[in-house]
Every structure is written in structure tokens, then in C-alpha cells.
C-alpha positions in Angstrom: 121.3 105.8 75.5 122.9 102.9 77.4 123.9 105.2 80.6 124.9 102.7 83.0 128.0 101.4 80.4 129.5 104.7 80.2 129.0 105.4 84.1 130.9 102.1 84.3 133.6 102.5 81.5 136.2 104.1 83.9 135.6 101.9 86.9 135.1 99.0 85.3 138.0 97.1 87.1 137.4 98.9 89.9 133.9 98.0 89.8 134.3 94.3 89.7 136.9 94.5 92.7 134.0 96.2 94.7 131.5 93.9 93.8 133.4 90.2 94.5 134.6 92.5 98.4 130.6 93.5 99.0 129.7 89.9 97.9 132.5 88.4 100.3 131.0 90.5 103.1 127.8 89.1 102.7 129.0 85.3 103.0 128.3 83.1 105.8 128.7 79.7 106.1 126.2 79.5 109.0 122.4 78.2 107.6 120.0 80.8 108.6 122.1 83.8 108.5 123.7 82.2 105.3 120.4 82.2 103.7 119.2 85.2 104.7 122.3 87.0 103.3 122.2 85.0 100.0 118.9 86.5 99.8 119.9 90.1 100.0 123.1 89.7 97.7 120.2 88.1 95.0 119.2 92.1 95.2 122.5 93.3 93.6 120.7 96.6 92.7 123.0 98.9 90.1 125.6 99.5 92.2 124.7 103.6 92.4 125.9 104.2 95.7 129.6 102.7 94.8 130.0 103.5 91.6 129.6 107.3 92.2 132.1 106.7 95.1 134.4 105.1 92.9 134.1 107.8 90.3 134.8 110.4 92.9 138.0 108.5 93.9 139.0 108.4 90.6 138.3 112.0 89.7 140.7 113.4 92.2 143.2 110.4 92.4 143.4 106.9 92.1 141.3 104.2 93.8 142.7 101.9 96.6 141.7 99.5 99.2 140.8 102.5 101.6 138.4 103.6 98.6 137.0 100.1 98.4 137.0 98.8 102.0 134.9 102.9 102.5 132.9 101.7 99.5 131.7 98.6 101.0 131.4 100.1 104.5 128.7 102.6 103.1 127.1 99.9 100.9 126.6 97.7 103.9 125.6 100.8 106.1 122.8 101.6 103.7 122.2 98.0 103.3 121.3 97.4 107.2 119.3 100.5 107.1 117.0 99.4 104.7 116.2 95.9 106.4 115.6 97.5 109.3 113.1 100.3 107.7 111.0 97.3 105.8 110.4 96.5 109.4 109.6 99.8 110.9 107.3 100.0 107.7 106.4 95.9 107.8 107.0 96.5 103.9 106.7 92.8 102.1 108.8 94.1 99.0 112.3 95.9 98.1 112.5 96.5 94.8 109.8 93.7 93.4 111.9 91.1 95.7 110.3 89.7 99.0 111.7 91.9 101.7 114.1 89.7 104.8 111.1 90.1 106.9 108.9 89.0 105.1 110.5 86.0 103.8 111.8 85.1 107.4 110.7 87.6 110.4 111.1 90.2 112.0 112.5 88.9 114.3 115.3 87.7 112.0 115.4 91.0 109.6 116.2 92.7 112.6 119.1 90.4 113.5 120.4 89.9 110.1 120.4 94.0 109.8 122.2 94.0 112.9 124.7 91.7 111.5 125.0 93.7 108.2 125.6 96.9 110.2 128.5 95.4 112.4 130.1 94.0 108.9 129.8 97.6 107.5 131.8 99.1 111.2 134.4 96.3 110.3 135.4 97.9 106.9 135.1 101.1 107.5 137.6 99.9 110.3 139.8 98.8 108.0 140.0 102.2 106.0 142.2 103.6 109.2 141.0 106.7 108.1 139.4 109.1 110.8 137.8 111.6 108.6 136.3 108.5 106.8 135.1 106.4 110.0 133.5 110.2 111.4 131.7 110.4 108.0 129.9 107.3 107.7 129.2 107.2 111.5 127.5 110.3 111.2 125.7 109.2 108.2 124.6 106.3 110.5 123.5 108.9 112.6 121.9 111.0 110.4 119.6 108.1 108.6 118.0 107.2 111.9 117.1 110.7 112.7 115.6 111.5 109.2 113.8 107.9 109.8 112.3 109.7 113.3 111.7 113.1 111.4 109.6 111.3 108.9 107.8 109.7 111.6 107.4 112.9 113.0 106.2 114.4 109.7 103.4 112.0 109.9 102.3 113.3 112.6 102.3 116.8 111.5 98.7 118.5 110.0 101.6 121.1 108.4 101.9 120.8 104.6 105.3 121.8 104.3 107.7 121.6 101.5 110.9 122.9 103.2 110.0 120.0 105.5 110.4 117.5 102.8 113.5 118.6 101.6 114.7 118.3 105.0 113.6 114.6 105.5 115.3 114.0 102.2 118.2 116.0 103.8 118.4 113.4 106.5 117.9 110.4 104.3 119.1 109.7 100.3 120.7 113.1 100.5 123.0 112.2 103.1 123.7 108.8 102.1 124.5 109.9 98.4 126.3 113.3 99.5 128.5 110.9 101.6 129.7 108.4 99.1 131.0 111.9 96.9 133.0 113.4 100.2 134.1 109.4 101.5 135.3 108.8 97.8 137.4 112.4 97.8 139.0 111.8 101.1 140.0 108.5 100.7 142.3 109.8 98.5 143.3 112.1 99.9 141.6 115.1 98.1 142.0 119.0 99.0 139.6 120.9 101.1 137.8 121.7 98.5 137.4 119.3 96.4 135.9 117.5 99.0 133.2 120.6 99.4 132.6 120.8 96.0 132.0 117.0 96.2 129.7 117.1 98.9 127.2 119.6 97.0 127.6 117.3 93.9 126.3 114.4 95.9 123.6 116.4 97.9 122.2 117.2 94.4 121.9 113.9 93.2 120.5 112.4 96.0 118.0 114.8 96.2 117.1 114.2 92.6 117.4 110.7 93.3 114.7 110.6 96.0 112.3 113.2 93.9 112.5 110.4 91.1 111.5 107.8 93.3 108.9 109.8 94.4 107.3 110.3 91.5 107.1 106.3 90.6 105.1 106.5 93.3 102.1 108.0 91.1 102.4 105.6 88.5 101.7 101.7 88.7 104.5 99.8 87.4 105.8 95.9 88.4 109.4 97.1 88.1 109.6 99.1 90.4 108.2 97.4 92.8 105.5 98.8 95.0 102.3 99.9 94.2 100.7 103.2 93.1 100.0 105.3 96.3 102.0 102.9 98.5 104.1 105.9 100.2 100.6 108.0 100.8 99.6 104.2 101.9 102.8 105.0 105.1 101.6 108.1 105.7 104.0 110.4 103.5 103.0 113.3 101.3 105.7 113.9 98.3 106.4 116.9 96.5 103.7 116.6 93.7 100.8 116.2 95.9 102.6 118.5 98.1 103.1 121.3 95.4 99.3 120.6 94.2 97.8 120.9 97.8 100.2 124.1 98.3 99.1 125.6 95.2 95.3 124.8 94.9 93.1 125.8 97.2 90.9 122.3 97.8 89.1 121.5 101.3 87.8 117.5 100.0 92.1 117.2 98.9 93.4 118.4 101.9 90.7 116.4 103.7 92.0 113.8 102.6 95.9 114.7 102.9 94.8 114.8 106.9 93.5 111.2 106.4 97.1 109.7 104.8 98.7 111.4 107.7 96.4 109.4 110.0 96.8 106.3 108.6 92.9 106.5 107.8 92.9 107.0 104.0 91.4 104.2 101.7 93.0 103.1 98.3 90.1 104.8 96.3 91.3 108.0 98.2 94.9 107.7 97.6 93.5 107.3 93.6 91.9 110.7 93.8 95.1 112.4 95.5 97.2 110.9 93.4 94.8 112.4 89.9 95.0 115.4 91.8 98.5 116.1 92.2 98.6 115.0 88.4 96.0 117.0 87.1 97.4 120.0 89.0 101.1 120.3 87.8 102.8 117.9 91.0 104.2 115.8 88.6 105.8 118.6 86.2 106.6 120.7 89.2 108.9 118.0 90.5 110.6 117.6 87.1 111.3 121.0 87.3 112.6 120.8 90.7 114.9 118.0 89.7 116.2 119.8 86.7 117.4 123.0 88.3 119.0 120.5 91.6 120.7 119.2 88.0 121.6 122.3 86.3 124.0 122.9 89.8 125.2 119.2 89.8 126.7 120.3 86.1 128.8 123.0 87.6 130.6 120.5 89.1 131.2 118.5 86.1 132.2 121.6 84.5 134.4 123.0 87.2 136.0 119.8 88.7 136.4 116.9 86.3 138.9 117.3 83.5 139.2 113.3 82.5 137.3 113.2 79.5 135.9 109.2 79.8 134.8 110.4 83.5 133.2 113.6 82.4 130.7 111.2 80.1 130.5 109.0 83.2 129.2 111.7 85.5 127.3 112.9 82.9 125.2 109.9 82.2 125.6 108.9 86.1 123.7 112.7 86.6 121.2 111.8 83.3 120.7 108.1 84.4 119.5 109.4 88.2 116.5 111.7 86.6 115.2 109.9 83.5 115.6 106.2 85.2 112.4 104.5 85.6 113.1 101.6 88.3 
């Protein structure tokens, strides 16, 4: 089923308006900073974050230049934030493209995110919307500190899965449940609609991140990284973690001590990673994300009466746990 036309079918003109602001953000007639902003608008990406804003908007009333100028505020926000973690992580690769600093510098990446992140301030500025500019400034917020939890994590012999759902919490959680709330408020939706949005988005970005999780323990060039790579930075996900959790293993947790410590070799990462597959990680976390999915539904159900956007959030909700880049 082609999910991302009907996620797009009600926002299509809306959609295109968002697309030719982001792209107008990330102009700039000066060389290096031109180039360097050319090269992240090549990544165009699906357009998840805005679309589900957009649909929101839509949902609960009717899209305007506060919902766009929010939408590329966030888009931008998100889009700083990840330049700046391919640094923290000196990752070479977002997505199967060469990441800013490793095509330029760090030096550069750094800059350029700095850049990106004053752009994004601008047009949430231009929303003149309080509630809005508090939302995504504490969404700034609240990425950094999930960044330093992770870090903390790391550094942490506990095996904990409340622990990863907080990290998510503080990361694609927060950054999806806020482009459901900006998307309600900016026009002007009701208390709680905007609530109910807000656990709509939580659920998807935790779903979200589980999915990306588990493309982790499979090697494939579209999505861009290779097998093990997030064991590679240190980080247990929820299939090892289930497996280590529910099996009782002293060589796997041996070795779950050694990713923490940065000490683990590739051929180690391989026997984790056949682990948490031959022990029921990988099924647990579909099953995880399917009951995050059976309360996204309610939503739908309870809160979206619009026929064409029912089928878009819908297939937005389908498209988020069967997607495979």
C-alpha cells in the first residue's frame, strides 16, 4: 500500500507551501554556508515531522502561516540538532548521505547547526504565538537533556528498560509529541484536543524510535548505517535489552558491560545482536510497538471525523511501524 500518498492527499497544497518555506530557510547566498546548506536540503527526508503537524492543523481547523512558519521552526530545530549529534557521535553518515562534518568539519557542522538553530528561533518568532514559542523552546530543551541522559546511560552498568523509554521520552518522543500539540494550537484548538494530541504524538514517536531501533539489527544500505552501529555508540535497545532482561547469560551481559565501555569489538556486537534475535528482542519490540499503536488508534477513533484525514492518520500511524528506512 502506497502510505505516504494517502498521508499526503489532504495536505497536499499545504505540503508544497511547507516545503518551498523550509527550502527558502535553508538558502544562502554566501559560499561555504551556501554549500553546506545545499547539502542538507539534498536530505529532504519524507517530510514526517511536518506532515503530521500539518495534519493536526487540519484536523482541528485550518492551516495558516502560524501553522507553517511553527512547522518550519520545528523542522529546522530538529534539523540543528541532528548536525550537532553527528558531531557529539563523529557519525560520517545521516541516512546513507555524508553527514556536514564529515563532508566539511566539525568545526563547520557546528557553525552551520548553529546557523540552522537561529533560523529555526526566527520562525517560530514569526508565529507570535506564546504557547507555540514555550513549546518548541522546551523541546530545544528537552533534546539536549535526553542527548546528556543517553550519555549518562552509557555510563550506567544498570540494564534498564524504563530507562530507555525515558531517553526516548527526551528525544523522538518529544520532538514528534510536539509537532501534534504545535499543530493543535496554532489553530487554536481546545484544551483538550491539544491533550489528546499530545498522547497521539508521544505514541508515534515512541514507535518511531523502536523502529529505528530495530534496523539496527539488520544490515541494510538504505538505511544508512551499519548492523550494530548504535551498540558500536555505546547504546543498548529494547531487543537486546528485553533478551538480556529475560535470559539469564553471564558471556551476554559481559559483553553488554563492554558496549557500554566503548570496549566491544564488531564480532561481539554480531553475537549480541544473534542473541537478542534468537531470544525474542526483535518480536518483543514489535509487540511493544503494536500496543503504543493500538492507543494511537483511540485517537483516530475519538478525534478525527474527516474521512480523507482518518486514512491519512491511518497510514501516517501504519507507515511509522512497517517502514523499513
Amino acid at each position: 500500500m502506497d502510505y505516504l500518498s494517502l498521508i499526503k492527499k489532504p495536505i497536499v497544497t499545504e505540503l508544497a507551501e511547507f516545503v518551498s518555506l523550509f527550502e527558502s530557510a535553508l538558502t544562502h547566498s554566501d559560499g561555504l554556508l551556501g554549500q553546506a546548506l545545499a547539502h542538507i536540503r539534498q536530505r529532504g527526508g519524507k517530510r514526517m515531522r511536518p506532515m503530521l503537524m500539518l495534519l493536526m492543523a487540519k484536523n482541528f481547523g485550518k492551516v495558516s502561516q502560524v501553522t507553517q512558519h511553527a512547522a518550519v521552526g520545528l523542522e529546522l530545530l530538529h534539523t540543528a540538532s541532528l548536525i550537532h549529534d553527528d558531531v557529539v557521535d563523529e557519525s560520517s553518515q545521516r541516512r546513507g548521505q555524508a553527514s556536514v562534518n564529515a563532508t566539511y568539519d566539525n568545526k563547520v557542522a557546528v557553525l552551520v547547526g548553529d546557523y540552522v538553530l537561529s533560523t529555526a528561533l526566527l520562525h517560530v518568532a514569526f508565529t507570535k504565538n506564546d504557547a507555540i514559542v514555550r513549546n518548541l523552546a522546551e523541546l530545544g530543551r528537552s533534546l539536549s537533556n535526553g542527548e546528556i541522559l543517553q550519555l549518562t546511560n552509557i555510563q550506567n552498568s544498570v540494564i534498564s528498560e524504563d530507562v530507555y523509554y525515558e531517553v526516548i521520552g527526551q528525544k523522538t518522543a518529544a520532538l514528534f509529541e510536539s509537532c501534534a500539540v504545535v499543530g493543535a494550537i496554532s489553530v487554536g484548538a481546545s484544551e483538550e484536543n491539544i491533550e489528546a494530541a499530545r498522547k497521539f504524538g508521544r505514541f508515534i514517536g515512541i514507535i518511531f524510535q523502536i523502529r529505528d531501533d530495530i534496523f539496527d539489527y539488520y544490515d541494510s544500505k538504505e538505511i544508512g548505517k551499519p548492523t550494530g552501529n548504535d551498540m558500536l555508540e555505546g547504546k543498548l535497545t529494547l531487543p537486546v535489552i528485553h533478551a538480556l532482561l529475560t535470559h539469564s547469560d553471564e558471556r551476554m551481559k559481559h559483553l553488554a558491560d563492554k558496549v557500554k565501555s566503548g570496549t566491544v569489538s564488531q564480532q561481539e556486537i554480531a553475537e549480541l545482536v544473534a542473541y537478542a534475535k534468537t531470544h525474542g528482542g526483535i518480536e518483543y519490540a514489535e509487540q511493544r510497538m503494536e500496543q503504543f499503536a493500538a492507543e494511537a488508534r483511540l485517537f483516530i477513533d475519538q478525534y478525527v471525523t474527516d474521512e480523507n484525514l482518518k486514512n491519512a492518520f491511518h497510514a501516517y500511524l501504519d507507515f511509522v511501524i512497517q517502514r523499513r528506512n
